[in-house]
N, C-alpha and C positions, 0 to 999 in steps of 0.2 A: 250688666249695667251700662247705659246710653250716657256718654261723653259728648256734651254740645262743645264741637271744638269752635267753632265761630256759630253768630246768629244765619239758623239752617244750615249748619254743617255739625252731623254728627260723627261718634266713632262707637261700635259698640263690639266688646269683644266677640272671635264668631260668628261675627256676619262679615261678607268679604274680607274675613283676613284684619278684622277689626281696621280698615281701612276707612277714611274719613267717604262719608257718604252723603248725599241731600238727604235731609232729614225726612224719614218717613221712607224711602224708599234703599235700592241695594246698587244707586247709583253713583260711583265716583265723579268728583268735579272733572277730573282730568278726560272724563272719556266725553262729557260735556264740552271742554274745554279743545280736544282733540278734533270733533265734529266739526265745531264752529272755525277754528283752523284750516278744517280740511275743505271749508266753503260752504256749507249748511246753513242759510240763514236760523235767523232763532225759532222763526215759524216751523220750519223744518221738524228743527229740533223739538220744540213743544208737543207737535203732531205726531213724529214716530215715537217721543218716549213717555208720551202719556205725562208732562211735566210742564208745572205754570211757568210762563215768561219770567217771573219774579224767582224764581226756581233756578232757571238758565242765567239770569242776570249774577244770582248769589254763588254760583259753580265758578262766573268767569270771574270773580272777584275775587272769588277765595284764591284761585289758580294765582290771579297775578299778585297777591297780594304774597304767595310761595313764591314766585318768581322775583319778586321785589325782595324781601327779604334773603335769598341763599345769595343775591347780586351782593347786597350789603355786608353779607358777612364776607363774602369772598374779600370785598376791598379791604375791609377791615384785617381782615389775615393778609395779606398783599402790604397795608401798612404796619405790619407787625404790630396792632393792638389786641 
């Protein structure tokens, strides 16, 4: 069974590790996310991984939207709420 964990991010048990993937394919945000990092423009990235720009935009979203959130809780525990 396919878990949309955000629009175009899924998770489905058994497929990588039920690890959240763009939807329709066995791709994590983060290795999305990693590329573009590592200096890949998005073209790049569209071209070697067979994935729409709308695709590559929704991976870097999700990521920061992980990265925005475990900041928040950290402070949150740091203010002991």
């Amino acid at each position: 069974m396919t878990i949309e964990i955000s629009p175009g991010i899924t998770s489905t048990p058994g497929v990588v590790g039920g690890e959240p993937c763009l939807a329709g394919t066995r791709i994590p945000p983060w290795v999305i996310r990693s590329r573009f990092v590592a200096g890949e423009s998005i073209a790049e990235i569209v071209e070697d991984m067979q994935v729409s720009i709308a695709q590559v935009e929704t991976a870097l979203l999700y990521e920061g939207w992980l990265r925005h959130r475990a900041a928040a809780k950290r402070k949150l525990r740091e203010a002991g709420l």
